[in-house]
matplotlib code that plots the C-alpha trace (Angstrom):
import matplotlib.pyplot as plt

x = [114.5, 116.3, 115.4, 116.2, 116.0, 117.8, 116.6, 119.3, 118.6, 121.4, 122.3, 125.5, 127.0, 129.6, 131.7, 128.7, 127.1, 131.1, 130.5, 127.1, 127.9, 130.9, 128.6, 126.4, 128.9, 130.3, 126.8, 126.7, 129.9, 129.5, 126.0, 126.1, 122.7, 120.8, 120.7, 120.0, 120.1, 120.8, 119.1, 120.7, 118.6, 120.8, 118.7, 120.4, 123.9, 127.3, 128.8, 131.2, 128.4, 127.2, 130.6, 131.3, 128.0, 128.7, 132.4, 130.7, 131.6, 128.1, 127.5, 123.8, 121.7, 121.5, 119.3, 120.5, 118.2, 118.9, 117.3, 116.5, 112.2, 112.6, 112.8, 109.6, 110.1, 113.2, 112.2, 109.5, 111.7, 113.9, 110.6, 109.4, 111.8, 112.5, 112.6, 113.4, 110.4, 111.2, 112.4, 115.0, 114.6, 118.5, 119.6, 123.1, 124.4, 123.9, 126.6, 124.0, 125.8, 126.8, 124.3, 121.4, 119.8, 120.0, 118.3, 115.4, 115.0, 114.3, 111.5, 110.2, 109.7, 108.4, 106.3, 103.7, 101.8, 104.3, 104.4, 107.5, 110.5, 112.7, 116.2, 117.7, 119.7, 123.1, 125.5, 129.1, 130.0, 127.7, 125.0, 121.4, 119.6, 115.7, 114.8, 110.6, 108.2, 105.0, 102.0, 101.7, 98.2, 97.1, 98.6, 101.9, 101.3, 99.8, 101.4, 104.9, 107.0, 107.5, 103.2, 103.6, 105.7, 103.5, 100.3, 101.5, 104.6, 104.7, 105.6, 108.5, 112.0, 112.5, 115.0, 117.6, 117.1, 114.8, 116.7, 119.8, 117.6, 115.5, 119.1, 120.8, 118.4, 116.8, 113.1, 111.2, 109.9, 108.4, 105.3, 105.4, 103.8, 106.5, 110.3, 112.1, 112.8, 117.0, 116.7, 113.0, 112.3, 108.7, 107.4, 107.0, 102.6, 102.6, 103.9, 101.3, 98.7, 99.5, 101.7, 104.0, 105.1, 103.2, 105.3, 103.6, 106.0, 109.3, 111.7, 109.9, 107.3, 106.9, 108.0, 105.4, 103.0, 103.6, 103.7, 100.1, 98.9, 100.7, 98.5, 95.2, 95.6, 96.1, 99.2, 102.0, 104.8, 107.6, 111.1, 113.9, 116.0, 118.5, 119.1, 121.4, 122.4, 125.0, 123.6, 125.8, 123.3, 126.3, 124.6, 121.7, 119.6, 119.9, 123.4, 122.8, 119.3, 118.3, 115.0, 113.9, 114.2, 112.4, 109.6, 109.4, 109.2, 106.0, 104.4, 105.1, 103.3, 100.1, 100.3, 100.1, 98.1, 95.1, 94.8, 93.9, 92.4, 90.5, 90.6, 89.8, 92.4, 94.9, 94.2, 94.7, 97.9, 99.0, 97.3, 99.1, 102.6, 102.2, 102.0, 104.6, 106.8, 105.8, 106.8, 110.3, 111.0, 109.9, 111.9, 115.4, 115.0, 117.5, 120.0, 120.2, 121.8, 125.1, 125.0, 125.6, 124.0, 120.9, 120.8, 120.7, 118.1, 116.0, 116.0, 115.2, 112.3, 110.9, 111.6, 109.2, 106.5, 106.0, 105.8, 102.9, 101.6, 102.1, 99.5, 102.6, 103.4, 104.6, 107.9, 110.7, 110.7, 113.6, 114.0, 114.7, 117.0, 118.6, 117.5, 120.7, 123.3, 121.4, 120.8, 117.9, 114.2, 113.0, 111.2, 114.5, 117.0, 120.7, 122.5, 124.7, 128.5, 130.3, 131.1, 134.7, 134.3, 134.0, 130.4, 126.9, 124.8, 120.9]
y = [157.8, 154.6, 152.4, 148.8, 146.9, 143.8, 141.0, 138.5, 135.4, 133.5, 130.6, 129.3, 130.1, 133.0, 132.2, 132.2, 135.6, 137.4, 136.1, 137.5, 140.8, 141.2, 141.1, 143.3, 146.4, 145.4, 145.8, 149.2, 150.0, 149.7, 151.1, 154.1, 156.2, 152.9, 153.7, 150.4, 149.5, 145.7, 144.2, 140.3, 138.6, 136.0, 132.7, 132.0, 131.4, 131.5, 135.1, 134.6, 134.8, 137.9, 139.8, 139.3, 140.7, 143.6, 143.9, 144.6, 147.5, 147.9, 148.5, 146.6, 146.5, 143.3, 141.9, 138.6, 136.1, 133.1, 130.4, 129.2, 130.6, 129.9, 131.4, 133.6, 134.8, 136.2, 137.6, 139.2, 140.3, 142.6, 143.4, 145.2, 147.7, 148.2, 151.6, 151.4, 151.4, 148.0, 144.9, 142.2, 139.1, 137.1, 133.9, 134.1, 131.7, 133.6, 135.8, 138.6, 139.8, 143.6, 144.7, 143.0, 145.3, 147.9, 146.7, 144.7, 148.0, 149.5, 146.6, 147.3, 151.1, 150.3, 147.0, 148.3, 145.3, 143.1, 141.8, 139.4, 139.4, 136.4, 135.9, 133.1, 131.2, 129.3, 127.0, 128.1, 126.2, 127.7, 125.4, 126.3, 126.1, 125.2, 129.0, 128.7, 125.8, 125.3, 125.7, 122.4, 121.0, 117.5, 118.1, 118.1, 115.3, 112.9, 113.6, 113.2, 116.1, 115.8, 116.1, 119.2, 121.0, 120.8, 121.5, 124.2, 125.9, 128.7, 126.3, 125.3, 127.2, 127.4, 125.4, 125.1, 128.3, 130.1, 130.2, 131.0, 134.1, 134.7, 134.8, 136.8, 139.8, 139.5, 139.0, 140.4, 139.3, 136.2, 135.2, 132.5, 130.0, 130.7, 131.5, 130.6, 132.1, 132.5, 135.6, 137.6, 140.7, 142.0, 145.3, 147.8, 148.0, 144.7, 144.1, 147.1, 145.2, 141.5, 141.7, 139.6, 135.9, 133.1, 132.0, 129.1, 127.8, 126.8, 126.5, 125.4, 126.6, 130.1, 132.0, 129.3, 130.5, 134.0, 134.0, 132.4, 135.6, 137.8, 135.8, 136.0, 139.6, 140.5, 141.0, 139.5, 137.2, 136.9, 135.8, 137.9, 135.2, 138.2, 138.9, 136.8, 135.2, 132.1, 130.3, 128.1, 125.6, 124.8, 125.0, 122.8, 121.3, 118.2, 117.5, 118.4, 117.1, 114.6, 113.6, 116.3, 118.2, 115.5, 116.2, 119.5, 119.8, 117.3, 119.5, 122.4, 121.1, 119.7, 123.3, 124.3, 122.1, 122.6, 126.3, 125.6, 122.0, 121.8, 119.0, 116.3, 117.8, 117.4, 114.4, 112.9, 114.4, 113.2, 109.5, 110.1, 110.7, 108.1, 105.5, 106.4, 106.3, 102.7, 101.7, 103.5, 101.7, 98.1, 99.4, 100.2, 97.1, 94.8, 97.7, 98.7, 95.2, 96.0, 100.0, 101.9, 105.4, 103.1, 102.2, 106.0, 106.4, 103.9, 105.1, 108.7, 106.9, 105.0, 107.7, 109.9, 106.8, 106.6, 110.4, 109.5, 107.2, 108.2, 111.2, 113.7, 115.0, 118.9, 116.8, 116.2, 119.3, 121.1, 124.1, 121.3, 120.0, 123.5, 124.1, 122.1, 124.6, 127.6, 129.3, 131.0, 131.5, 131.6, 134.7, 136.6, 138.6, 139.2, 142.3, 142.5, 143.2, 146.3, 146.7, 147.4, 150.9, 149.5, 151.2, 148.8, 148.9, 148.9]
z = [121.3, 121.5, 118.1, 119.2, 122.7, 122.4, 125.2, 125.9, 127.8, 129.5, 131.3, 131.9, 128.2, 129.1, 125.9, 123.9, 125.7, 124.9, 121.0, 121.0, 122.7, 120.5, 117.4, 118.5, 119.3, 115.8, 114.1, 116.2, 114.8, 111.0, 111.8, 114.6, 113.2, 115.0, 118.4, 120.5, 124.7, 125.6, 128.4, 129.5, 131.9, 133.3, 134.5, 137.4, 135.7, 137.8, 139.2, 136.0, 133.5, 135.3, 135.5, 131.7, 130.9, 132.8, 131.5, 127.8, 126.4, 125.7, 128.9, 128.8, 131.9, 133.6, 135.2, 137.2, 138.9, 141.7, 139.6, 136.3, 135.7, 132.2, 128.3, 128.6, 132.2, 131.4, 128.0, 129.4, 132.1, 129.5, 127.7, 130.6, 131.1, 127.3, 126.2, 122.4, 119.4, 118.6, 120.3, 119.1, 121.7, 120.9, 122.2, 124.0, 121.3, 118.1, 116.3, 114.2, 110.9, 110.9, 109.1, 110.0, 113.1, 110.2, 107.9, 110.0, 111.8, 108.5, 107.4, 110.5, 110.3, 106.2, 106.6, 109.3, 109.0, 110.4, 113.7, 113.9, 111.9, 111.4, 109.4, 107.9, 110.6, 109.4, 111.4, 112.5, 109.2, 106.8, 106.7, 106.6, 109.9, 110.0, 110.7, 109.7, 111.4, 110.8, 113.9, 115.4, 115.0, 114.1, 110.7, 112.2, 114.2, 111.1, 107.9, 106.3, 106.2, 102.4, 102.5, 104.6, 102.8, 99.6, 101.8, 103.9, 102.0, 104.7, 107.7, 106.2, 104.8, 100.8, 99.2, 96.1, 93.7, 95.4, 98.5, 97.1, 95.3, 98.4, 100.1, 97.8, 98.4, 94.8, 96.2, 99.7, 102.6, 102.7, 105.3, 107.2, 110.2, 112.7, 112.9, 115.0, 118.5, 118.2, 116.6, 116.6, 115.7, 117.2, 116.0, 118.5, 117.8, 118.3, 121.7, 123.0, 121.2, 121.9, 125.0, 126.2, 126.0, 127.3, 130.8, 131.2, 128.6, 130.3, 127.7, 124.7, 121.4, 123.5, 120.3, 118.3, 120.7, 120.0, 116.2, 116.1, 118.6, 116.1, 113.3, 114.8, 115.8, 112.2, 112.0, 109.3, 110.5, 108.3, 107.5, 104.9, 104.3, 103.2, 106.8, 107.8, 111.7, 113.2, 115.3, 117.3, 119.1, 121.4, 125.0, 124.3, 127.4, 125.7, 126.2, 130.8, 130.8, 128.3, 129.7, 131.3, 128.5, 125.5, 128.9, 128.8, 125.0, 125.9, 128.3, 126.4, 123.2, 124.7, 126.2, 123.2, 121.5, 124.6, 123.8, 120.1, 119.3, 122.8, 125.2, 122.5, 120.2, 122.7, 123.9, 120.5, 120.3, 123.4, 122.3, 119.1, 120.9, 123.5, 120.8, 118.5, 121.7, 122.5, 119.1, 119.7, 123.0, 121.0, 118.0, 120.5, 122.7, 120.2, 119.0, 122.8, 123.7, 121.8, 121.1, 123.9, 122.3, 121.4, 125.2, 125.9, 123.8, 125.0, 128.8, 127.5, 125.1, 128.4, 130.5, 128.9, 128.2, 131.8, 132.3, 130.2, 132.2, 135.1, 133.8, 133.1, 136.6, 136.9, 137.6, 136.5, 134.9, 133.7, 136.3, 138.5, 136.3, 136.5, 140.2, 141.4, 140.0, 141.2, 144.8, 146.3, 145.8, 142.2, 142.4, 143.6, 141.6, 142.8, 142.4, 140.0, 140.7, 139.7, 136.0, 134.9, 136.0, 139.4, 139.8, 139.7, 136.3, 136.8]

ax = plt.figure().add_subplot(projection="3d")
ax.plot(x, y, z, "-o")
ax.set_aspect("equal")
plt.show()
């Protein structure tokens, strides 16, 4: 039986996808008694994307869709036709270290009780990456981070000594709110017993989402910070889409926010949101008269106040951001071209 399925989503990051495939078949090689099947859903990327996926000498199974439908969609996508005991769901721009499917896989198998497994994420240049968050709630919205991070430990990553300790190996798992989504293990149990990810969520807090499911169906999530990934951050929606994607984060978290404080909860949140963007726009207005990245900021900042206003309309939303570089009816899937072989992969 196949140990590992590893769910790729991509869009429109063919050098990152080749880095991340390439790390994998390196993990498989310094590791060959883990036996693992990659699955890439590609969100509506170019032919070229497609091609290299299939051109892998891992020989994953692709599945290739006309249009962007988002994080979830295609995780769940991959999830669906799984057939390992656990599953690894890996952003297209994240190299994993060699050993690291090993050794989650063997947590895994040892730690029953956990759900979701998370590893500490590092920069290209070796700087710590914010890998844990804490479960947004009014909390979140109110307080300091500095007051957070005393309050609520397990929201946030450690720091000095007792990461470098936690990182070294010398100490165990460690649970947590939420890890984030780049690189997450789930646990085989879980996923029959809490399903599959939320698709309402577009692009954003769907693994956030998840890991408080995980939590309230008893199970553990947690992050070895001796696991080790890179993760590049290089094809962010931020750089194409600016405000469609600071409004899709929005509409992700009231999501969020409506399934677990209520309608009064979340309409404090949004109250809460709406104001400290005012102060933003009033706070930009001089800076924006002689800085041209303030004057960015401040259409992005009054963009998304009259989103607000306008009682946050289903649009703009980011697949139609995307929708312009893609073809075809979102609910379709292309097929995919022949591999190197010259024959189709399923």
């Amino acid at each position: 039986m196949i140990d590992l399925s590893i769910v790729i989503p991509s869009y429109e990051a063919s050098d990152c996808l080749e880095q991340c495939l390439a790390s994998i078949a390196d993990a498989r090689q310094a590791h060959p008694e883990v036996s693992i099947e990659v699955i890439v859903v590609d969100n509506g990327s170019s032919e070229e994307c497609v091609a290299l996926a299939l051109g892998s000498a891992l020989r994953p199974r692709v599945i290739a869709w006309l249009r962007n439908r988002g994080f979830a969609a295609a995780v769940n996508a991959g999830l669906r036709r799984r057939r390992g005991r656990h599953a690894l769901l890996l952003n297209s721009d994240v190299r994993i270290d060699r050993d690291l499917l090993a050794q989650a896989l063997e947590i895994l198998d040892q730690e029953p009780s956990v759900g979701v497994l998370g590893p500490a994420l590092f920069h290209p240049d070796g700087r710590p990456q914010r890998s844990v968050h804490p479960q947004p709630d009014l909390a979140t919205e109110l307080l300091p981070e500095l007051v957070l991070r005393w309050l609520r430990p397990a929201g946030f990553a450690l720091r000095g000594r007792a990461a470098r300790e936690r990182s070294s190996g010398n100490a165990g798992l460690r649970d947590v709110e939420a890890v984030r989504g780049a690189v997450f293990f789930i646990h085989g149990d879980t996923l029959r017993d809490v399903g599959l990810l939320d698709e309402g969520y577009f692009f954003f807090l769907e693994e956030t989402d998840y890991c408080a499911r995980v939590r309230a169906a008893g199970r553990r999530v947690v992050q070895a910070p001796s696991l080790r990934a890179e993760h590049r951050l290089g094809a962010s929606s931020k750089r194409s889409a600016p405000l469609a994607t600071r409004i899709e984060f929005h509409r992700s978290l009231y999501r969020f926010h409506e399934r677990r404080l209520g309608w009064a909860g979340a309409g404090s949140v949004r109250c809460v949101r709406l104001v400290r963007n005012l102060m933003s726009v009033a706070t930009l207005c001089v800076p924006a008269l002689f800085q041209a990245r303030a004057q960015r900021r401040l259409a992005q900042r009054w963009g998304l106040v009259l989103w607000h206003l306008r009682g946050r309309p289903a649009e703009p939303g980011l697949g139609r951001a995307f929708a312009g570089r893609s073809r075809g009816d979102p609910g379709q899937t292309r097929r995919p071209s022949a591999g190197a072989d010259g024959t189709p992969r399923p």
